[in-house]
N, C-alpha and C positions, 0 to 999 in steps of 0.2 A: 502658641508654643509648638502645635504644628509643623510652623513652617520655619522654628527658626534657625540658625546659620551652626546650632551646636548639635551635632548630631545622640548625643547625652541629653541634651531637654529634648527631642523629638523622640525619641524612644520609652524618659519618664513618664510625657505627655501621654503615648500610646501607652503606654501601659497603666495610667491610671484611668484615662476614661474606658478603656479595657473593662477592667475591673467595675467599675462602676456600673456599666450596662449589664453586665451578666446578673447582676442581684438586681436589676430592675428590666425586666424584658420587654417592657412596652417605651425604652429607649433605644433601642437598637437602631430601630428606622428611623430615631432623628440622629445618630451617629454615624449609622452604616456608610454612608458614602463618601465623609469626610475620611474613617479609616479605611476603607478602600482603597483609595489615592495612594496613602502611604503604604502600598503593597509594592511600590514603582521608585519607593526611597533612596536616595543614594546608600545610604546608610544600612552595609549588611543587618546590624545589628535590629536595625529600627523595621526591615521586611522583614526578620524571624519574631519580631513582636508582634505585629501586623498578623502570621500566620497562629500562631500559637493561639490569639486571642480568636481570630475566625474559627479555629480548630472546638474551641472553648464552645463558642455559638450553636455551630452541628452539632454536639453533642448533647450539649444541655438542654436544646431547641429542638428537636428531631423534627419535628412539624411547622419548624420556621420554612413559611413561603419561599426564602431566599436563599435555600441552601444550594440548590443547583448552580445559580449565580455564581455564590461562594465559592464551591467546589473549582468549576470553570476557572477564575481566577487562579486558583492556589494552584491547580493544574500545571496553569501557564508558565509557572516558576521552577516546573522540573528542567529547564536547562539553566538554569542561575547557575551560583557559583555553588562549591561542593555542598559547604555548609548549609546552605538554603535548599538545595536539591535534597540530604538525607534530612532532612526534616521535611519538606514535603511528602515523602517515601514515607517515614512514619507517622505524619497527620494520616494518612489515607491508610494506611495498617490498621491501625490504632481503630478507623474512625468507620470501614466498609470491611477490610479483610479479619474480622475475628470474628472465631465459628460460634453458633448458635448449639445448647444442648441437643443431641441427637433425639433423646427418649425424651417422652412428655415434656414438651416443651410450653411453658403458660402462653395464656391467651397474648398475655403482654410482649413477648419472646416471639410471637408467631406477626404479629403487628410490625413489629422493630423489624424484621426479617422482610415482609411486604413494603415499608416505608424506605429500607435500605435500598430493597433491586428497584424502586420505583425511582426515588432520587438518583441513582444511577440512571436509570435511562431517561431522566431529565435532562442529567449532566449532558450527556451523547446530543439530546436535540438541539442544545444550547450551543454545543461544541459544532456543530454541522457544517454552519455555514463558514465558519474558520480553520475546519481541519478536526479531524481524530487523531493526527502524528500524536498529540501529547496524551491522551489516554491509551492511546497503543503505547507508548514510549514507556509509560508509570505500569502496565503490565508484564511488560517485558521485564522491568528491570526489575519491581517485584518477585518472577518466576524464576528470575537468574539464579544459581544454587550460591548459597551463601560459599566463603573460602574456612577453612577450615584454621580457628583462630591458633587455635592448639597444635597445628602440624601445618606448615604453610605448604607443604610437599604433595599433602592431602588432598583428592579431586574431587571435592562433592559433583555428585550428576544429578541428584534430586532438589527438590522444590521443598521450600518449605509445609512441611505435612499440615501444621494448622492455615494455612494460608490454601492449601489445595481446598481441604475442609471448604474452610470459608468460601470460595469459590464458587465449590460446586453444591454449597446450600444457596446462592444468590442466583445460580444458574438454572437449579432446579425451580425455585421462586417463580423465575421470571418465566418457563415453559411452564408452571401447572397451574399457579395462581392468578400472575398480573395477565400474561397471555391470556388462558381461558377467559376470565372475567371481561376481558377489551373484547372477545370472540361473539360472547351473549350480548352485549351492547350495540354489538355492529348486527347482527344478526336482527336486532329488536328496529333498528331504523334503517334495514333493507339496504345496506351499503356495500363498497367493500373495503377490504382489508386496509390497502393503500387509504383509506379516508381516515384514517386512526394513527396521529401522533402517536400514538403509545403503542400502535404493535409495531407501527415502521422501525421504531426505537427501540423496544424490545430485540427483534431480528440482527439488526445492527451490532445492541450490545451482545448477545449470545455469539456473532460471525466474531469479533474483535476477542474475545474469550477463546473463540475455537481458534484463533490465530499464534494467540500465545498458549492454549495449550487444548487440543485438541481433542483431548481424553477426555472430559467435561461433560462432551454434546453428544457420546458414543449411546447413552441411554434415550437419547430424544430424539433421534433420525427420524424413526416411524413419526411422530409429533410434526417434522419440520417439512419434511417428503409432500403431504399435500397443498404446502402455500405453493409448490413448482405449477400449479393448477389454478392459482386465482384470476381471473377474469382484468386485464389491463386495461383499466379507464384513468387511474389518473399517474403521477410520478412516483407515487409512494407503492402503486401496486408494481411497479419496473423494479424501485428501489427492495422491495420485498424477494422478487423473485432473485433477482442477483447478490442479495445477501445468504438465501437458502442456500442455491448451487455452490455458491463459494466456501458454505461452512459443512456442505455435503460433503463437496471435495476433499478437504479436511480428514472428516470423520469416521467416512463409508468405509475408507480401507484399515481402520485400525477394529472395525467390529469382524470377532470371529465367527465364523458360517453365517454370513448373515442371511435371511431368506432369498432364493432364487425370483421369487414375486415381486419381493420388495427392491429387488437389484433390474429385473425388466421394466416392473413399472417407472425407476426412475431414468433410466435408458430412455423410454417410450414418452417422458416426459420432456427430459432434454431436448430429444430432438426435435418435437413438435417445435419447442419454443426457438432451436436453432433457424427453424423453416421460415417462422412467422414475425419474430419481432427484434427490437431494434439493435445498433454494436454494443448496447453495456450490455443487455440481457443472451445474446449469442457468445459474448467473449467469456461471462460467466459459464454459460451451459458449455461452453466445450473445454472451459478449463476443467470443469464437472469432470465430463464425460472421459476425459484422459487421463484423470487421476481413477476413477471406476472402471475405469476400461483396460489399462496399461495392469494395475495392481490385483484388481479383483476379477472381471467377467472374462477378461481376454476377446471379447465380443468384436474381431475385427471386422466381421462382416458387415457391421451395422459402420464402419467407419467407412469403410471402400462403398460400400453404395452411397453414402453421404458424398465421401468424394469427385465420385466417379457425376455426381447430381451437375456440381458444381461447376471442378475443372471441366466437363464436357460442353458446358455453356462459354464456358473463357473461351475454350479452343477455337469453339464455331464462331462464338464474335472475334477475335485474330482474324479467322481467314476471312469473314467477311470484309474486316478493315482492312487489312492487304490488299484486298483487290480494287476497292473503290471507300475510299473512308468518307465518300457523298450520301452512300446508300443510303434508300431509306426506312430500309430496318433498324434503322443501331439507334436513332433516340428511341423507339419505343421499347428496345431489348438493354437499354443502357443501365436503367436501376437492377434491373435483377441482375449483370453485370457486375458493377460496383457491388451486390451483395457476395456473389461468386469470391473477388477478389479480396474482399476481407476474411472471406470463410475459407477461402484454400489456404491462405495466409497462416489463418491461427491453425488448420488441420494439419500443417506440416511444423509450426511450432510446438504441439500438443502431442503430436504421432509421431513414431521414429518410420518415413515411409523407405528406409534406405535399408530395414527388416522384412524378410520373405515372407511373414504371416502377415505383413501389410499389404505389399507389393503382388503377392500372386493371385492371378486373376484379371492384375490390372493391363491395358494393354502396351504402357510403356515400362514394364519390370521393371529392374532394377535401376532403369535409369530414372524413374518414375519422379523425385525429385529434381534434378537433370533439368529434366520436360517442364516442372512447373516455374523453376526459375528462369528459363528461357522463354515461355508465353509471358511472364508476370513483366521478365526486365520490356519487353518486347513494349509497352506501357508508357513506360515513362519517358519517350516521346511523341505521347500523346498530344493532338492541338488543345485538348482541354484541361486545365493546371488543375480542378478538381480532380482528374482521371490519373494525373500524372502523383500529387500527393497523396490518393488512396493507393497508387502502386509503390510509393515510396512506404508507406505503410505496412503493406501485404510483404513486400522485401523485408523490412525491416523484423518482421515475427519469422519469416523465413530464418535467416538468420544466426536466430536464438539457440536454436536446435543446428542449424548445418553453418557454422561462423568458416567454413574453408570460404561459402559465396561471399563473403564480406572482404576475402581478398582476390575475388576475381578483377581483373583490372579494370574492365569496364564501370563497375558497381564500386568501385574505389577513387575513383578519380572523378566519378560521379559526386559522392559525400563530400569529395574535398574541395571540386569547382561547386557547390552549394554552399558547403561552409565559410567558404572564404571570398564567396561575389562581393563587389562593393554595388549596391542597389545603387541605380540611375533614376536619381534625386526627384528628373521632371517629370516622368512613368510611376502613377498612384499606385498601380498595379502591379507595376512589374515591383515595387518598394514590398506591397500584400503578399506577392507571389515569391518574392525570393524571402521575408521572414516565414510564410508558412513552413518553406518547402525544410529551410535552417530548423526551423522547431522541431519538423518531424527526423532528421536527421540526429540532429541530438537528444531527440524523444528515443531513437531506433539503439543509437549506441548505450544510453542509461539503461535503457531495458533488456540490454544484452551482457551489460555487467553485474545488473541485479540479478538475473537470472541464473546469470555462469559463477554469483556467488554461492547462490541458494543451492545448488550444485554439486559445488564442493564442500558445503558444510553438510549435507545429504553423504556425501561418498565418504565424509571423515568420519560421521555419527557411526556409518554402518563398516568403519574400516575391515574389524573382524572377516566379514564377509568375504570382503574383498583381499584380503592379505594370504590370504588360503590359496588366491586363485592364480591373482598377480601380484605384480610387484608395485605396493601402491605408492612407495616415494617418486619411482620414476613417473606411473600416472598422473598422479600428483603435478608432478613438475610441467609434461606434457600442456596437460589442460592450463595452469595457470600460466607455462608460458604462451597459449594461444590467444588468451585475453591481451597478456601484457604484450604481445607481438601487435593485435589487432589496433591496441592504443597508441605504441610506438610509429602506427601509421598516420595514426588520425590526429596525437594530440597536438601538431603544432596549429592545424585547421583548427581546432575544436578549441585553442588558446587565440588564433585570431578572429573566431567570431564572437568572441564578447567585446569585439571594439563594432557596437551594432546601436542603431538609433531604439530598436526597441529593447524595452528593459524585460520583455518576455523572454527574449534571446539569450539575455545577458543573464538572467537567471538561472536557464535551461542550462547552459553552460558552465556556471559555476557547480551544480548538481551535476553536472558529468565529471567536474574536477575531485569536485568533493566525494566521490566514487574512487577515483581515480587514486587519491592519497590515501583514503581510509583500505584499501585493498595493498596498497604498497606494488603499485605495477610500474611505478617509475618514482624515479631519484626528486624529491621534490623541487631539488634548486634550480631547474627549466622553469618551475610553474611560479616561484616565492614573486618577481618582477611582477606578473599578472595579477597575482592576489592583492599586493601591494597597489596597484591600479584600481582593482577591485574595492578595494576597500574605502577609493572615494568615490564611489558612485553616489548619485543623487538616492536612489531608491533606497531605504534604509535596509529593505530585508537582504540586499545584495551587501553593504558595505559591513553591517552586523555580521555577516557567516563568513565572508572575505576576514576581517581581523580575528575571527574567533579559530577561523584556518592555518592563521601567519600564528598565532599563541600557541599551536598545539606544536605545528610545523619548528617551532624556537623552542619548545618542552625537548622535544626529541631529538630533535638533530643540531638545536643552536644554527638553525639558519632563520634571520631575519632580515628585518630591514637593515638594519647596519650592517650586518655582515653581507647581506647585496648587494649595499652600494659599496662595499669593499674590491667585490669580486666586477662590478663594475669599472 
């Protein structure tokens, strides 16, 4: 009855052996997998049975082995269709976000509380190797301030209060109980941090919490501050430290006076880790460090000598390649090099160096960025295509902060003869070397519309501020028309590289589009023919988000495929 052709018995079907399993629990595991399946039903109806009854399972089960599993699944279904979406949203209410009594809380209550943040950070391990988008995504939309049913006029800006609650009883859990408890274990078998699934996962869940809401993690800084110290032996102690910096970052500027100690020492910690270890754990620490630096310390002294570390190594390998690119200094000076080039890269992403409290002292003032975009382009033609796509990188963080060099003509005409080469089919390499160099271009452009989003959603939050000062519609206007100016360059390149052998490309590119329309920087009916292409790619995750593009695109403006081929 399962499988068969009426989607009315498929749903009887699930819901009677539903039922059936919940009063006997030691049937579950010979059901489980058959209802599983039908989580993937055609039949709206038959996945909201499918959810309801696993919802049924966690709750009645709290110590079923398989609820991580569970959860992961039901997850996945937060982009269904609406109906299957708000009910996902409220299995997970219902099922993690309602608070526990504040005062005397029973033993039983303190258990349910541990088992809750513990199954959470199951969920995350589980989730790992497929992505966190969907538990970031079900937090997000959770925190979104509900609309005001009674007054549509009405703006809620708050979060729902028992849901905060909830929150930050699971948050506090997972720093005083589950954390500590994994600390003594590790401790007892002389390890470290990083060798413990449960605290990599703990870190993880607390950074994704401080993402959607940041106020949370304001009480556990001190707590979080010394993993920026743990000893890097295996993946999990990298993954540790790059989730702390990143939820420091977060955190550190919403705590008032916070200590002067506690502010050097994690200065003194960043930068150590800036000096010594690898791109995730440096792009963390100096995202760190510019969020604690620009808001709270104003510590620019510790950035220019960081700087000055760097770019003064770039400069001296320039001149020495200028004169003879034979020498032979430069393999042995070339990694510390490559690290120079990343590190100036994010310092002028992170740092406004084009402000006098950055720039004085230095010896190219105010032209100080000027200088670094000129050493860095100086690069990319380089004889070595690693050298040349680490300077396509260091430009590209360049950039983010200074987007005037994205229309310098050199460095434009640059993106567009990359994005648009047809690779010479009998050259392996030249095939490797012209889709890296395509990725990291349209790696360069996504992260400059991410970033020039977050931006302006920062300048609208704080408009008050700013309406006292200037006049923020014309700002406003300004900045998003510099995005939508920067795209008006790039997007017919950035619409002919997704006619590319690899589906890396074609990905990447479809994510630049999908940027592109959710921001509204261009008319979508240049882009509807592409998506339409798009949408038979072989790759399923490209043809899936292509049609689900052309659906939204036909909501809002009625332009689709028919009316394409019309206009054809």
């Amino acid at each position: 009855s399962f499988l068969d052709a009426a989607t009315m018995v498929r749903e009887a079907a699930v819901d009677l052996v539903g039922k059936f399993i919940l009063h006997r629990a030691e049937l579950i595991d010979k059901y489980y997998e058959m209802l599983l399946l039908r989580i993937l039903d055609t039949g709206v109806s038959v996945r909201k049975r499918v959810i309801k009854i696993l919802k049924d399972i966690c709750l009645g089960f709290p110590d079923y082995p398989r609820i991580p599993d569970i959860c992961v699944k039901m997850i996945r279904r937060i982009n269904d269709e609406e109906g299957i979406r708000k009910l996902v949203m409220d299995v997970f209410q219902n099922m993690w976000f309602q608070p526990m009594s504040e005062r005397r809380r029973s033993a039983k209550e303190e258990h349910l509380l541990v088992t809750k943040a513990e199954n959470i950070t199951d969920v995350v391990v589980a989730c790992h190797d497929t992505g966190l988008e969907w538990f970031e995504q079900l937090l997000q939309t959770l925190f979104k301030p509900k609309e005001d049913k009674d007054d549509a006029t009405k703006v809620n800006k708050e979060s729902n209060r028992q849901l905060v609650l909830s929150c930050q009883q699971i948050v506090d859990c997972l720093m005083e109980r589950v954390l500590k408890s994994e600390e003594t274990t590790i401790r007892e078998m002389d390890a470290t941090a990083g060798s413990s699934h449960r605290i990599v996962a703990c870190l993880t869940t607390t950074f994704l919490f401080a993402k959607s809401r940041p106020q949370l993690l304001v009480n556990h800084v001190q707590t979080l501050q010394p993993y920026l110290n743990v000893r890097c032996q295996t993946q999990g102690d990298y993954q540790i430290i790059s989730n702390v910096a990143r939820t420091l970052e977060l955190t550190v500027p919403l705590i008032e006076h916070p200590s002067e100690i506690f502010l050097s020492q994690l200065e003194e910690a960043s930068m150590k880790l800036i000096l010594l270890h690898d791109k995730t754990v440096v792009s963390a620490c100096l995202s760190c460090l510019g969020s604690v630096v620009n808001n709270v310390t104003r510590n620019f002294t510790l950035i220019r000598d960081c700087f000055k570390k760097y770019f003064g190594h770039l400069v001296s390998y320039k001149k020495v390649h200028e004169k003879d690119p034979e020498d032979s200094r430069l393999p042995k000076a070339t990694p510390f090099f490559r690290r120079s080039l990343f590190t100036v890269g994010l310092l002028l992403k992170h740092f406004d160096f084009g402000l006098e409290e950055l720039y004085a002292g230095l010896e190219w003032g105010s032209e100080t960025k000027a200088a670094v975009f000129e050493a860095i382009y100086y690069f990319m033609d380089h004889e070595d295509l690693a050298i040349q796509s680490a300077t396509l990188q260091a430009l590209g963080s360049i950039c983010i902060r200074h987007y005037e060099f994205m229309m310098d003509e050199r460095l434009k005409q640059r993106y567009i003869q990359i994005l648009t080469a047809t690779a010479d089919k009998n050259t392996l390499a030249r095939i490797q070397r012209d889709t890296a160099q395509c990725l990291q271009v349209l790696n360069n452009i996504e992260t400059y519309l991410v970033e020039e989003e977050l931006r302006m959603m920062k300048l609208d939050k704080n408009w008050k501020d700013y309406a006292e000062k200037e006049n923020l519609k014309e700002m406003g206007d300004v900045n998003s028309g510099m995005a939508s100016t920067v795209i008006q360059i790039f997007l017919q390149s950035i619409l002919d590289s997704f006619i590319h052998p690899s589906v890396q490309v074609r990905h990447a590119a479809l994510k630049v589009i999908q940027l592109i329309l959710g921001q509204g920087l261009v008319h979508p009916v240049q882009i509807v023919p592409y998506l339409i292409c798009m949408s038979t790619d072989n790759e399923q995750r490209v043809s899936h988000t292509a049609d689900k593009e052309l659906q939204d695109i036909e909501k809002k403006y009625q332009i689709g495929r028919a009316s394409c081929r019309e206009r054809v």
